[in-house]
Residue frames as a rotation matrix with the C-alpha (Angstrom) as fourth column:
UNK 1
0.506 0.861 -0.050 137.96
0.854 -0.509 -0.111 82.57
-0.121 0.014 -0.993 148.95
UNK 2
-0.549 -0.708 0.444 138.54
0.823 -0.550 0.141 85.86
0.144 0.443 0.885 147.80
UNK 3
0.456 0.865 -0.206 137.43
0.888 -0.458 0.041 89.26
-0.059 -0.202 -0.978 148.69
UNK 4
-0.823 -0.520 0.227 137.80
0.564 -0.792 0.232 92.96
0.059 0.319 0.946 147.52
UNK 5
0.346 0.769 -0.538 135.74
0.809 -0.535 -0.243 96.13
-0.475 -0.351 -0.807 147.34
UNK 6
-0.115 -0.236 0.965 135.50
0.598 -0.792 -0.122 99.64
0.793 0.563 0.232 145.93
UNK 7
0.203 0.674 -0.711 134.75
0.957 -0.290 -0.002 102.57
-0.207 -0.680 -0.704 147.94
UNK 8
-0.450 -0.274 0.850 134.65
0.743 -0.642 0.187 105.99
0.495 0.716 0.493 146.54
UNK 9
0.256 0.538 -0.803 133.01
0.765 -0.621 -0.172 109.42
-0.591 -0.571 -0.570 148.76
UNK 10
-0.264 -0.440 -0.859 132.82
0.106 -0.898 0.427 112.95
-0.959 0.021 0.283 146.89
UNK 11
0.251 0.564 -0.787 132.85
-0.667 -0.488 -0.563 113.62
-0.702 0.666 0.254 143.85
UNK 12
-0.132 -0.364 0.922 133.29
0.089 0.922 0.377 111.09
-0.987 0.132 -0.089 140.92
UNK 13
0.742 0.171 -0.648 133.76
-0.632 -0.143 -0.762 111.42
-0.223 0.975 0.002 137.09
UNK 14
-0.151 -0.813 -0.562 135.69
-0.925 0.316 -0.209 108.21
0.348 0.488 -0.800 135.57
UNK 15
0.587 0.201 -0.785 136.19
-0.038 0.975 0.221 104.37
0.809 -0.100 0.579 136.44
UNK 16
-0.196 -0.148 0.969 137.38
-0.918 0.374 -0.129 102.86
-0.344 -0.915 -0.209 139.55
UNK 17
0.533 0.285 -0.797 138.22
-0.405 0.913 0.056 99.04
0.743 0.293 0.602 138.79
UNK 18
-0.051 -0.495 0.868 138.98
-0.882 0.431 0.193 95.58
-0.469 -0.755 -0.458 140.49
UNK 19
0.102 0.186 -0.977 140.08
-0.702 0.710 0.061 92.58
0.705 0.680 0.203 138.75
UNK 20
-0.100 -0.163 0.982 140.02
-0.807 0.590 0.016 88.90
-0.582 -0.791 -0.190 140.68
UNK 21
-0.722 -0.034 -0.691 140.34
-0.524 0.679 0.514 85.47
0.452 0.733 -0.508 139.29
UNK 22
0.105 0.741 0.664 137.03
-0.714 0.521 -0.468 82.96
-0.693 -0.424 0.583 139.86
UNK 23
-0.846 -0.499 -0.188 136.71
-0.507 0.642 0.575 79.12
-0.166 0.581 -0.797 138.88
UNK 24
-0.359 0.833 -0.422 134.14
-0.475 0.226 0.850 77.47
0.803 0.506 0.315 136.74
UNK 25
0.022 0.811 -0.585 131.23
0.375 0.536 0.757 76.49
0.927 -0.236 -0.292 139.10
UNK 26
-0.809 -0.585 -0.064 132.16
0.339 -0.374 -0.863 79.17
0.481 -0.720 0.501 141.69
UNK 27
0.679 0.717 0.155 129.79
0.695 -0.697 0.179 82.12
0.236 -0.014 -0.972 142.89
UNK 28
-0.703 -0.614 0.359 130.33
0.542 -0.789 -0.288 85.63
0.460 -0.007 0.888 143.07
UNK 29
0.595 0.582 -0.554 128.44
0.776 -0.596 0.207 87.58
-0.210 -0.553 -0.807 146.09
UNK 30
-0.731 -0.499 0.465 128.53
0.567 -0.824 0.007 91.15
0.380 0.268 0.885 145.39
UNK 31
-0.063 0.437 -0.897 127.07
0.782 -0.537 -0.317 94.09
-0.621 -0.721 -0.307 147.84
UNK 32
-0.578 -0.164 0.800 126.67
0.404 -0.909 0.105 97.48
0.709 0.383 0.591 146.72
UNK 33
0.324 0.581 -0.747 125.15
0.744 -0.644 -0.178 100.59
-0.584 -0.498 -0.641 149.01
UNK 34
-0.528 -0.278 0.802 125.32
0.729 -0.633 0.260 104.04
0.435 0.723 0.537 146.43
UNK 35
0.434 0.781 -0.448 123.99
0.774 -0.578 -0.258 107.22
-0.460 -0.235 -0.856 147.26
UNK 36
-0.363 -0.085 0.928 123.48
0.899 -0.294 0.324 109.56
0.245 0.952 0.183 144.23
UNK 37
-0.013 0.417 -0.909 122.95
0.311 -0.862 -0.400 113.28
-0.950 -0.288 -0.119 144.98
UNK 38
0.617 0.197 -0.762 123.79
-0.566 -0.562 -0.604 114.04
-0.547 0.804 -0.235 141.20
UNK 39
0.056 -0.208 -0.977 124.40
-0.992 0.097 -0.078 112.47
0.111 0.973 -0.201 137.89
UNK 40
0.886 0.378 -0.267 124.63
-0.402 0.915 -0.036 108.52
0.231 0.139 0.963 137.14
UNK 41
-0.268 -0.941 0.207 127.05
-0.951 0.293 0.097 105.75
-0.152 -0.171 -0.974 138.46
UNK 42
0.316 0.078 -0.946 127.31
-0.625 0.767 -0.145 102.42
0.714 0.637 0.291 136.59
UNK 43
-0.400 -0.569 0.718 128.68
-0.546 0.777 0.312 99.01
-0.736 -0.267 -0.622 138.46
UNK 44
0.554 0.414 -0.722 129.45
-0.753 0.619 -0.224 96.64
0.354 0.668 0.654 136.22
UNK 45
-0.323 -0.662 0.676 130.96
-0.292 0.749 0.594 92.95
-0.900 -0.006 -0.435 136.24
UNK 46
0.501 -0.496 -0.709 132.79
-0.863 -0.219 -0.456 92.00
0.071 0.840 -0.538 133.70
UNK 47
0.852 -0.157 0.500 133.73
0.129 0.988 0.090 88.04
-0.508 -0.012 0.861 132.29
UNK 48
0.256 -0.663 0.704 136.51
0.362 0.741 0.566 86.71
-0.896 0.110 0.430 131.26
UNK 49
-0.424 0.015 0.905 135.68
0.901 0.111 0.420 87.41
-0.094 0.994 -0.061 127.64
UNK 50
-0.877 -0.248 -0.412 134.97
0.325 -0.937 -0.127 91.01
-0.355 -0.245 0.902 128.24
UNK 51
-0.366 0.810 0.458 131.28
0.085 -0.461 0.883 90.90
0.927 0.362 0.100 128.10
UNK 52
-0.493 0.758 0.427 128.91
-0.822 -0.567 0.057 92.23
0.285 -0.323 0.902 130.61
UNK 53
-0.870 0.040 -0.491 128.12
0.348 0.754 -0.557 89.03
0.348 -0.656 -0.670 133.57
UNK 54
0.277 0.951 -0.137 125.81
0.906 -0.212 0.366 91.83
0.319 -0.225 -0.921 135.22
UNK 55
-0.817 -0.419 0.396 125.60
0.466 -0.884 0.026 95.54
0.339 0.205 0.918 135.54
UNK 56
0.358 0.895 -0.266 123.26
0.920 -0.387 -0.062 98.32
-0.158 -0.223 -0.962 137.10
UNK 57
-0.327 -0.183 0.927 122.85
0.468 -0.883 -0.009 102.00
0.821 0.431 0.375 136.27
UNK 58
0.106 0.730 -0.676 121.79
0.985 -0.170 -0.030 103.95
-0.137 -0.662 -0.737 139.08
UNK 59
-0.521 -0.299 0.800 120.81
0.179 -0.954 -0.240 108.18
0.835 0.018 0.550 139.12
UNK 60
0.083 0.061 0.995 119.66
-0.625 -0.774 0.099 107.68
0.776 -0.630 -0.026 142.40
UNK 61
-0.170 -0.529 0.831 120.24
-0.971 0.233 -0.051 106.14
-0.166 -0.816 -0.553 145.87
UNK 62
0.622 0.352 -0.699 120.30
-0.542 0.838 -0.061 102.27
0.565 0.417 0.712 145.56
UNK 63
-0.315 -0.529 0.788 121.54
-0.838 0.545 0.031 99.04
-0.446 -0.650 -0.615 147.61
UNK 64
0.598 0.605 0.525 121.07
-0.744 0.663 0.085 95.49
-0.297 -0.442 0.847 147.30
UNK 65
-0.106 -0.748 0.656 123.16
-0.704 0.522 0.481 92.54
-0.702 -0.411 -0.582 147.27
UNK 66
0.774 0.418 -0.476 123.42
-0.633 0.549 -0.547 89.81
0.032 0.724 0.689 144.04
UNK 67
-0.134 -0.803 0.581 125.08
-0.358 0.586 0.727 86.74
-0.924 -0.111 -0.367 143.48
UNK 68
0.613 0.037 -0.789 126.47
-0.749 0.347 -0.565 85.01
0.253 0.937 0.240 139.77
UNK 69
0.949 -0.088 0.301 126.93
0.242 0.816 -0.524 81.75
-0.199 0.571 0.796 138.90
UNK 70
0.049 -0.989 -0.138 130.87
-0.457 -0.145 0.878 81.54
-0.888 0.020 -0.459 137.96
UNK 71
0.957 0.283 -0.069 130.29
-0.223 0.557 -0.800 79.78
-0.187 0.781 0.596 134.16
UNK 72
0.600 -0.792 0.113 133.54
0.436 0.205 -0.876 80.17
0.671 0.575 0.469 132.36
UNK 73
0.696 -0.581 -0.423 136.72
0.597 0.139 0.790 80.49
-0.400 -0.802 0.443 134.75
UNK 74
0.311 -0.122 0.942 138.91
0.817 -0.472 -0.331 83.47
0.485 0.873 -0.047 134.44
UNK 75
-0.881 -0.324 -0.346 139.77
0.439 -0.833 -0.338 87.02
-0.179 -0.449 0.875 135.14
UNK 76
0.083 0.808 0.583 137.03
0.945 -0.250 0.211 89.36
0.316 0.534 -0.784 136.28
UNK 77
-0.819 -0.572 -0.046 136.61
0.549 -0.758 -0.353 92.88
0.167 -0.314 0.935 136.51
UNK 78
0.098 0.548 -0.831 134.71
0.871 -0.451 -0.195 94.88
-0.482 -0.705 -0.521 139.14
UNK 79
-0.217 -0.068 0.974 133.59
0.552 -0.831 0.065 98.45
0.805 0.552 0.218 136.95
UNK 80
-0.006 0.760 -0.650 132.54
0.769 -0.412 -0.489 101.51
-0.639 -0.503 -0.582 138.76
UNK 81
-0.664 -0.686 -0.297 132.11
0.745 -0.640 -0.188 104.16
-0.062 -0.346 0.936 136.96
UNK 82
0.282 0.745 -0.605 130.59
0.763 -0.556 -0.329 108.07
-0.582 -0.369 -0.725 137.21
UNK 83
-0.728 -0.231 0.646 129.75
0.558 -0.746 0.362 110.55
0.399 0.624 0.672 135.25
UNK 84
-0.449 0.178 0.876 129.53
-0.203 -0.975 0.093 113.82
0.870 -0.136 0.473 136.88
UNK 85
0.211 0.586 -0.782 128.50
0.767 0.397 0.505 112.07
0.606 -0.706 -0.365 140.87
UNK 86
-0.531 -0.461 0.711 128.70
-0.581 -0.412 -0.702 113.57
0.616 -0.786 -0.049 143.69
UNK 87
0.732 0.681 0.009 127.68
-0.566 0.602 0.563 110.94
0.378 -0.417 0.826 146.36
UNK 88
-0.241 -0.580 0.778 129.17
-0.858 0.502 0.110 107.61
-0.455 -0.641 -0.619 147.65
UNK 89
0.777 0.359 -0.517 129.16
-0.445 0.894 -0.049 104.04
0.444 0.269 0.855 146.45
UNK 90
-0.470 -0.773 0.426 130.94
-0.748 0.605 0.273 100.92
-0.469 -0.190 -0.863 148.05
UNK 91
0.707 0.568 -0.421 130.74
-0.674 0.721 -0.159 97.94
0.213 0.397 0.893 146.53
UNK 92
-0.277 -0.637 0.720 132.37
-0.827 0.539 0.159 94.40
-0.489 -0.551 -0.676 148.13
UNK 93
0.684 0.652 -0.328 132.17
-0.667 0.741 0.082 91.42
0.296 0.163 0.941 146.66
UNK 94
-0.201 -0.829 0.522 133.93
-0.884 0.383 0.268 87.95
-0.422 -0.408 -0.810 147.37
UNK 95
0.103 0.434 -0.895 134.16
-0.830 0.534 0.163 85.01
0.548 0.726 0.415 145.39
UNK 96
0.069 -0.099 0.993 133.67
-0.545 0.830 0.121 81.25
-0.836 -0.549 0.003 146.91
């Protein structure tokens, strides 16, 4: 098992990443808690093959908690980023 996280407080313009390897028929649990006082912060995950697994946009406060399916084994990467935040976001996730 594997586990990692972002956490970010203040302002926030740019990316904040985390890469982790997962194996075909894994899961990925992934948390988030944001709070958005201004402008927009992305989380994405990111496959193997450098598309888009699953992603949310938020421009205001937002939480909730998601799990994927591991398909194709690999390196993934944990996005955050903001343009123009001021706020907070953590996001944890941990693969099994």
């Amino acid at each position: 098992m594997y586990q990692g996280n972002i956490s970010h407080q203040g302002s926030l313009t740019g990316v904040s990443r985390g890469e982790f390897l997962a194996a075909p028929g894994g899961v990925i649990a992934l948390q988030y808690v944001a709070r958005v006082r201004a402008g927009s912060l992305s989380i994405v995950v990111r496959a193997p093959d450098g598309l888009a697994a699953w992603r949310v946009v938020l421009a205001d406060d937002g939480e909730d908690r998601v799990t994927l399916p591991v398909g194709r084994g690999g390196r993934y990467t944990v996005l955050v980023e903001g343009r123009g935040v001021d706020g907070s976001v953590d996001v944890f996730w941990e693969v099994r």
